[in-house]
C-alpha positions in Angstrom: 105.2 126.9 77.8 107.6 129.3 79.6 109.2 126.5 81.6 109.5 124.1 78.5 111.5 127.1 76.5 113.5 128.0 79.4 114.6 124.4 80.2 115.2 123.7 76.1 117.2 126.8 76.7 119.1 126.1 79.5 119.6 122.4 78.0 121.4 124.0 75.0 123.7 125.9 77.1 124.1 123.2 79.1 125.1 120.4 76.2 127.4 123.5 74.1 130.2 121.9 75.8 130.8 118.5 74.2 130.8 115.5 76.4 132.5 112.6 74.4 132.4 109.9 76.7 133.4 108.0 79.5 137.1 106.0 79.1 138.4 104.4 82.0 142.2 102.8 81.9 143.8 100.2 84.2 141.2 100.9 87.0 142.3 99.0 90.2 139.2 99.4 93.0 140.1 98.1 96.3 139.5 98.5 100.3 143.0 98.2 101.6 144.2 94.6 100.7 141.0 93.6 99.4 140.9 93.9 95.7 137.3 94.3 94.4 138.6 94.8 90.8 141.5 94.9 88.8 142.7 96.3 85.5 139.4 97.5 84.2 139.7 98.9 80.5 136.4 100.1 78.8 134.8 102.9 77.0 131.1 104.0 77.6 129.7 105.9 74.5 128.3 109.4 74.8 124.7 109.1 74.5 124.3 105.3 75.3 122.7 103.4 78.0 125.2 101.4 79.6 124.6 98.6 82.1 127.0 97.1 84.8 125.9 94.0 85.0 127.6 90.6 87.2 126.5 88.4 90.6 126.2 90.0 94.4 129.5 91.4 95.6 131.6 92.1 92.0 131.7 95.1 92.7 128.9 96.8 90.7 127.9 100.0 93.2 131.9 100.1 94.0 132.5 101.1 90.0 129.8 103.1 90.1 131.2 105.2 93.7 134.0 105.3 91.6 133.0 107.2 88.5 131.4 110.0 90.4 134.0 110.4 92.6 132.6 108.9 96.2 135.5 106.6 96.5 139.3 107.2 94.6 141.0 104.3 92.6 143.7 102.3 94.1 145.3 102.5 90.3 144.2 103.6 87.0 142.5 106.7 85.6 139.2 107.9 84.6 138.5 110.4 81.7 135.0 112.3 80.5 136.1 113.6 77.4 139.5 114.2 77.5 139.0 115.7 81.6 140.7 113.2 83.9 138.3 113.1 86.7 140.5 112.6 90.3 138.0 113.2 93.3 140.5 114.9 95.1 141.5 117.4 92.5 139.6 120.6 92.7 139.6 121.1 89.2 137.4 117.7 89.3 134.8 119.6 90.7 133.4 121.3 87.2 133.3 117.8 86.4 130.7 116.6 88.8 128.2 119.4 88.2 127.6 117.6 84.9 126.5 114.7 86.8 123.1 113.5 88.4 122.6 110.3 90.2 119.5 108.4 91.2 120.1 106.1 94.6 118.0 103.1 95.4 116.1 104.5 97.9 115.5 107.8 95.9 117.6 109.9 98.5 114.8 112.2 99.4 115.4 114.6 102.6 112.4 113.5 104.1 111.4 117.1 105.7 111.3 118.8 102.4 108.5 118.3 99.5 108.9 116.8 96.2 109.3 120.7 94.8 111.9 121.2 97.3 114.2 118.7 96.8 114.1 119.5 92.8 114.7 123.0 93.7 118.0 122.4 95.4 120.6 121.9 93.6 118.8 124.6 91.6 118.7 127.1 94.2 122.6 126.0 95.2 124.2 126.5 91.7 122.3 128.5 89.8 121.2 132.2 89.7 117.9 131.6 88.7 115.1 133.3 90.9 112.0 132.4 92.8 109.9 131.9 89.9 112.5 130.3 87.4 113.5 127.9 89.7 109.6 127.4 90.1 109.1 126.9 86.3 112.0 125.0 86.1 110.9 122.5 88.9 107.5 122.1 87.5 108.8 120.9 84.2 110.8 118.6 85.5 108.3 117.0 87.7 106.0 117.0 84.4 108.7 115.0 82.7 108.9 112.3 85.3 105.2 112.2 85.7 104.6 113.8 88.7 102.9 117.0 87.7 100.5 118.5 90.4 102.0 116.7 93.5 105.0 118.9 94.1 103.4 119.6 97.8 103.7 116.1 98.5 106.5 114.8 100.8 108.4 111.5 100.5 106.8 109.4 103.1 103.4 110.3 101.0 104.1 108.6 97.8 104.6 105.2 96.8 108.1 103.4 95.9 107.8 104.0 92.6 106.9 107.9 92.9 109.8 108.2 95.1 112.1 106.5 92.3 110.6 109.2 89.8 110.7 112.2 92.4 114.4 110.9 92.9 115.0 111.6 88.8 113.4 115.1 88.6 115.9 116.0 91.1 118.7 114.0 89.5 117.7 116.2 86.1 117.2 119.3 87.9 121.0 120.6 86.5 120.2 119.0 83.2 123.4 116.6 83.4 125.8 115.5 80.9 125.9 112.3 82.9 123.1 110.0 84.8 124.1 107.2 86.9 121.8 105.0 88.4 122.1 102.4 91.3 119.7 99.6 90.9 117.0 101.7 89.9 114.3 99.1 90.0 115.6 97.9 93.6 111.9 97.2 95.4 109.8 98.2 92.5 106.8 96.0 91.3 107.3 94.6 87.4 104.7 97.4 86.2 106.6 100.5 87.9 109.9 99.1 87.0 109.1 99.2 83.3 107.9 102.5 83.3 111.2 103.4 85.1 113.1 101.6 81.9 110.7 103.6 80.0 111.5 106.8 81.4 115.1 106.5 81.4 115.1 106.0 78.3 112.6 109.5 77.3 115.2 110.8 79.5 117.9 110.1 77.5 116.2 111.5 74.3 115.6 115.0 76.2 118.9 115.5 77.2 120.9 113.6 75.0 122.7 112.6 78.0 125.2 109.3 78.7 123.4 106.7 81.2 125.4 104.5 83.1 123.0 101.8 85.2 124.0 99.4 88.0 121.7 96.7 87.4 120.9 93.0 88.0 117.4 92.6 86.4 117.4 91.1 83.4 114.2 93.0 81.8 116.1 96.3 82.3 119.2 94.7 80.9 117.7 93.6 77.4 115.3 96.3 77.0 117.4 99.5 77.9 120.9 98.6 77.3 123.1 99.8 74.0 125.9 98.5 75.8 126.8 96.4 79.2 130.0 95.7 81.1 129.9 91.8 83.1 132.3 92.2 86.2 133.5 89.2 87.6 133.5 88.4 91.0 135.6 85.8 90.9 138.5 86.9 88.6 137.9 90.4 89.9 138.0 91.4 85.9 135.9 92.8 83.2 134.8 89.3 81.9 132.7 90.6 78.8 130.9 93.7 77.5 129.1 94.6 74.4 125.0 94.6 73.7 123.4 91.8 75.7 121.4 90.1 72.8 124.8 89.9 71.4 126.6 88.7 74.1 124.5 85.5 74.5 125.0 85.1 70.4 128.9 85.2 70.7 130.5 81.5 70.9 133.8 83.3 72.2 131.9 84.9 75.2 132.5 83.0 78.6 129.7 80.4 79.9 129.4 82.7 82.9 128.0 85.8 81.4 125.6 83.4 79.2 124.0 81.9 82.5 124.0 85.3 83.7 121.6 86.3 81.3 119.5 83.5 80.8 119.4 83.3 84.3 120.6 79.4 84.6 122.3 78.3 87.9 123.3 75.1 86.9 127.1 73.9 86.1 
C-alpha cells in the first residue's frame, strides 16, 4: 500500500502542471537534401492515443525522433503546451523529463535486472532513497505485470516481458508523455494485445498523452482516439482523424482506405 500512495502521490505532483497537448506547425523532416516530410500541421490531444500510421519508409520513427528531440527539424516548430520544444535549447530539457519512450527492442542494458533498469532514471532525477525508489519500482513492475521477477535480467524473459519490463521503466518518472516505436514489433497476436491492453490501463493511471508508431492494424482500430497517415510518396500528412472514421469518409484518399483494410490492389 505504501508504494501505491506514494506513486498516486508523486503522480499528482507530477500532472499539477498542465500538459495541453502536442501542436506541431510547418514541420519539414529531412537528411540533408532528402526530404522525408514536408509541411506537417497537426494537433495530438492531451490524454488521447494517437497512432502514426503509413507504408515502410514515410517516415513514421523519423517524426517520432523528432518529437522527443533525437533529431532537429529542417523547418517548422513543435509545442507541448504552449513550451516550444528545440532539442538544442537547454531550456528544452525540462521538457523531456516529462517524457518516457518504449523502443522496439525494449532498450534493456542487458547487465542490469528488471528492478535496475526501473530504478534508473529514478535514482538519476530524483531524491528518493533506497527504499522509495524500491517501493516505487515494485509498483511499477506490478502495473505492467511483472510483480516478483524484478531479479530477472533481460536475456531471461520472453519478447513480450521485455516489451512490458521496457514500460515500467518508460513509467518510472510518471510522464506527461509516452511515445512508443512499433510496440508490437516481434510479438505473437496474444502478447500484442495485452500490450494494446496495457497501454491503454496506462493511459487511465497517468492520464498521460500516447503517441504510437504503428503499422498493425489490430492496434490501430482498437487503441487509437486519433491517427496521423504520412505519405511516402507526397512526403505529406495525407489524412488523420479516428480510423473507423477514416475508412467511413468519401473525401478521404483511396490510399489511406487500402491502408486499413489492408488491400494491395490498384
Amino acid at each position: 500500500m505504501r508504494s501505491l500512495r506514494y506513486s498516486l502521490i508523486y503522480w499528482a505532483y507530477k500532472m499539477s502542471g498542465a500538459f495541453n497537448q502536442i501542436r506541431v506547425e510547418n514541420l519539414t523532416m529531412a537528411y540533408g537534401a532528402n526530404v522525408v516530410m514536408r509541411s506537417l500541421d497537426f494537433t495530438l490531444k492531451s490524454g488521447e492515443v494517437s497512432m502514426v500510421m503509413g507504408a515502410s519508409g514515410c517516415g513514421k520513427s523519423t517524426l517520432l525522433k523528432h518529437l522527443i528531440g533525437l533529431e532537429r527539424a529542417q523547418s517548422g516548430n513543435i509545442y507541448y503546451g504552449e513550451q516550444r520544444f528545440d532539442p538544442e535549447e537547454a531550456q528544452s530539457d525540462s521538457i523531456r523529463r516529462n517524457f518516457g519512450v518504449l523502443f522496439q527492442s525494449g532498450a534493456l542494458w542487458s547487465s542490469l535486472s528488471l528492478a535496475e533498469n526501473v530504478a534508473m532514471p529514478l535514482e538519476l532525477y530524483t531524491e528518493l532513497g533506497p527504499r522509495e525508489i524500491a517501493e516505487v519500482v515494485n509498483f511499477k513492475l506490478s502495473l505492467v505485470g511483472l510483480a516478483g521477477v524484478g531479479d530477472r535480467y533481460p536475456s531471461e524473459l520472453s519478447g513480450g516481458m521485455r516489451k512490458r519490463a521496457g514500460l515500467a521503466r518508460a513509467i518510472a518518472l510518471d510522464p506527461k508523455v509516452l511515445f512508443f516505436d512499433e510496440p508490437s514489433a516481434g510479438l505473437d497476436p496474444l502478447s500484442s494485445r495485452r500490450l494494446d491492453e496495457l497501454i491503454l490501463q496506462i493511459r487511465e493511471v497517468l492520464g498521460a498523452t500516447i503517441v504510437v508508431v504503428s503499422h498493425e492494424l489490430a492496434s490501430i482500430f482498437t487503441i487509437a482516439d486519433h491517427a496521423l497517415y504520412l505519405d511516402v510518396d507526397s512526403k505529406a500528412l495525407l489524412a488523420e482523424g479516428k480510423p473507423a472514421e477514416l475508412l467511413e469518409d468519401p473525401s478521404v484518399d483511396l490510399k489511406v482506405k487500402r491502408f486499413l483494410r489492408r488491400d494491395i490492389q490498384k
